[in-house]
Backbone as JSON, one array per atom type, in Angstrom:
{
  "sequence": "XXXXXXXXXXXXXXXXXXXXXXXXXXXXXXXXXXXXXXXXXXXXXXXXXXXXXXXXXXXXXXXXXXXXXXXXXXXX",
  "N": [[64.48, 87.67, 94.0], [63.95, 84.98, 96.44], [63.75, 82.18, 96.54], [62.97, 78.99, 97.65], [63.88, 75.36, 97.36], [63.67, 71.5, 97.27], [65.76, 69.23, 96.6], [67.62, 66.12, 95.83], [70.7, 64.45, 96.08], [72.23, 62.43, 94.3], [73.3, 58.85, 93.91], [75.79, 58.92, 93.31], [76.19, 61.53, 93.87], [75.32, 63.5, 92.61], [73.08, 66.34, 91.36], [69.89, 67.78, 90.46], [69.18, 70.5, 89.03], [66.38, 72.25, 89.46], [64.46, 72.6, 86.4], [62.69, 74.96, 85.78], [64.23, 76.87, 87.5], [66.36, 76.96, 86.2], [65.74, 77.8, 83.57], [65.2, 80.4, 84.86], [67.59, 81.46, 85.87], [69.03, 81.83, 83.87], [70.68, 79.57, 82.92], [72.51, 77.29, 81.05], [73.17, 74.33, 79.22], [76.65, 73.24, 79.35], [77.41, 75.51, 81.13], [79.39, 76.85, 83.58], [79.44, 76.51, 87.23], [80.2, 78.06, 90.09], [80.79, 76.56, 93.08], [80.31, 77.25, 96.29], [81.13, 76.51, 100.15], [80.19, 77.57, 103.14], [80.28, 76.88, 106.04], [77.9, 74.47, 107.1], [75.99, 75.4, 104.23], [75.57, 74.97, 101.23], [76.3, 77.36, 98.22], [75.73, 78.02, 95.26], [77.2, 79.29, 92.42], [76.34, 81.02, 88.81], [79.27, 80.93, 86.69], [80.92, 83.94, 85.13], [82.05, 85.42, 82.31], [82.52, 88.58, 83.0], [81.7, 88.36, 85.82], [84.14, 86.92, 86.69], [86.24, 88.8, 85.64], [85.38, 91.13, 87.23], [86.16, 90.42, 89.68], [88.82, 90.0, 89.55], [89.73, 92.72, 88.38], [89.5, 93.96, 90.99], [90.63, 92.68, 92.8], [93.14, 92.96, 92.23], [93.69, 95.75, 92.17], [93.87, 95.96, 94.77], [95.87, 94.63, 95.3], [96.04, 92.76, 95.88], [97.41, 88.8, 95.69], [95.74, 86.32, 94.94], [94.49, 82.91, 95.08], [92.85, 80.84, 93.16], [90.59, 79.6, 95.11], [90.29, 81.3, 96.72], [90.07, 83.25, 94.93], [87.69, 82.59, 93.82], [86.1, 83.07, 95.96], [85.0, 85.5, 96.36], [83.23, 85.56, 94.2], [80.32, 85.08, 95.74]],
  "CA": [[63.47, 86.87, 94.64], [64.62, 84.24, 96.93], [63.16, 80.75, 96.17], [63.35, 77.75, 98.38], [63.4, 73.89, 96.4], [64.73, 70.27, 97.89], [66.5, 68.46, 96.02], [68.18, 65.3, 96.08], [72.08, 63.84, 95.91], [72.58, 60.96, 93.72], [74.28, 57.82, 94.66], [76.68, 59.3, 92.11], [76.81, 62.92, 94.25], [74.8, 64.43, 91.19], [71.98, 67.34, 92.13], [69.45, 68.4, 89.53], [68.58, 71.63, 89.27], [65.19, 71.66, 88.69], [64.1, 73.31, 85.17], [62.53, 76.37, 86.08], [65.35, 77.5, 88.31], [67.12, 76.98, 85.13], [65.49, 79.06, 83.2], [65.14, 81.91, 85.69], [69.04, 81.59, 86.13], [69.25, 81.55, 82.33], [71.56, 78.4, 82.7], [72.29, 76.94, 79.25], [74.26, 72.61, 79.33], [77.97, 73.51, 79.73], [77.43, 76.65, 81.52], [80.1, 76.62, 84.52], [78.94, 76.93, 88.07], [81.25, 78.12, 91.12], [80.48, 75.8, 94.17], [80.92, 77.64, 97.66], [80.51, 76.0, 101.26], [79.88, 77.96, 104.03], [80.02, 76.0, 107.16], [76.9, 73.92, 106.52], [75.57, 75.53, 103.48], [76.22, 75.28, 99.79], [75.87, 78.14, 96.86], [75.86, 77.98, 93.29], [76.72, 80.42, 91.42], [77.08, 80.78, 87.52], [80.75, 82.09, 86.6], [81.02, 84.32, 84.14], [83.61, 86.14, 82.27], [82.03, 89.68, 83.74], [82.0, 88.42, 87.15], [85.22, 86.86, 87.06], [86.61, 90.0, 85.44], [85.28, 92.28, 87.92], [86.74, 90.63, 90.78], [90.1, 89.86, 89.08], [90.34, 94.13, 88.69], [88.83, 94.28, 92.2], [91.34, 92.36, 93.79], [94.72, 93.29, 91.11], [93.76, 97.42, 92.86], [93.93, 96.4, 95.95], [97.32, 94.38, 95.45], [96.01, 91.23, 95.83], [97.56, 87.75, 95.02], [94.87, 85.11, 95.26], [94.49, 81.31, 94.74], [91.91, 80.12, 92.71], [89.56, 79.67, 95.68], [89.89, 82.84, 97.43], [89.47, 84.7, 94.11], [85.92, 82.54, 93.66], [84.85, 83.27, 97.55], [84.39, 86.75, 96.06], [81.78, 85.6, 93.55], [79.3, 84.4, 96.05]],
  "C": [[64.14, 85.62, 95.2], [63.52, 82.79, 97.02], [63.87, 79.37, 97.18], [62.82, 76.55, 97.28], [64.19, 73.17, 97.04], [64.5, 69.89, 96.62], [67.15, 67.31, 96.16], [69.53, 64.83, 95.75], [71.93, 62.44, 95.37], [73.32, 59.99, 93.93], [75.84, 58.21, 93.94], [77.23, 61.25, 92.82], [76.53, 63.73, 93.38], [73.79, 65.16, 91.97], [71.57, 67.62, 90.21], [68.57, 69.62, 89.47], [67.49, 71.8, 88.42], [64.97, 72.97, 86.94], [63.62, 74.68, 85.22], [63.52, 76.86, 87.02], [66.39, 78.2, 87.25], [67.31, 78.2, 84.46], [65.61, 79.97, 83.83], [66.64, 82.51, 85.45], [69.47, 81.96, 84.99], [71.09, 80.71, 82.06], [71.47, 77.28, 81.62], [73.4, 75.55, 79.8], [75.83, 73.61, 79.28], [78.01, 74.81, 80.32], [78.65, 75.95, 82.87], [79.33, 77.45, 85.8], [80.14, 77.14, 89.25], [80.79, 77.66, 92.53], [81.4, 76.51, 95.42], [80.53, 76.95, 98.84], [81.02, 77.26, 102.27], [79.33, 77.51, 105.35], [78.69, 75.49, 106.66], [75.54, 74.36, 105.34], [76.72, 75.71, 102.32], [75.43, 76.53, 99.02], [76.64, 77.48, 96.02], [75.45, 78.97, 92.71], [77.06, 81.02, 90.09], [78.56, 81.59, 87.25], [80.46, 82.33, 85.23], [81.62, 85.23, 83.46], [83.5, 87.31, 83.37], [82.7, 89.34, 85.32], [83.11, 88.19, 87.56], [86.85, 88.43, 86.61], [87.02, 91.29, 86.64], [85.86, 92.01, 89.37], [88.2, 90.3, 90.69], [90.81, 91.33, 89.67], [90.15, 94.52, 90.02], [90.09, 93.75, 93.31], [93.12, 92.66, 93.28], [94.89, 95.0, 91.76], [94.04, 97.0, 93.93], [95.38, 95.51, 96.45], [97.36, 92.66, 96.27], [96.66, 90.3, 94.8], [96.98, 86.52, 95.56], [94.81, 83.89, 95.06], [92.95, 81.11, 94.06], [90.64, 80.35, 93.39], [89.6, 80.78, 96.32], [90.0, 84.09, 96.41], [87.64, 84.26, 94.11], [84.94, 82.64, 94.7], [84.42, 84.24, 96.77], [83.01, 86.66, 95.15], [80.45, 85.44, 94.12], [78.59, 85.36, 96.74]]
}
């Protein structure tokens, strides 16, 4: 289900994701999020072993050697 919400940037560059999003997301305090831009849009999207797993083996078959950020484009 695709949900639209504004939000605001803190003088501090903070965003709060509102509470029910939360939940839905089932985003728990220290959860890690992987921040993508896409010419003028941002995602967020939780990392998690699984996902980083599956594109580790995803990109180790196909004889990939990635950097950091062009293993976490794949998560988005």
């Amino acid at each position: 289900m695709s949900e639209i919400t504004t939000i605001k940037v803190s003088s501090k560059g903070q965003i709060v994701i509102p509470q029910a999003v939360r939940k839905q997301m089932g985003l728990q305090p220290g959860d890690t999020l992987v921040l993508a831009r896409y010419g003028n849009a941002l995602i967020l999207k939780k990392l998690t072993l699984d996902s980083l797993l599956e594109e580790s083996e995803r990109n180790f078959l196909e004889g990939k050697t990635l950097s950091h950020e062009e293993t976490f484009r794949g998560l988005t």
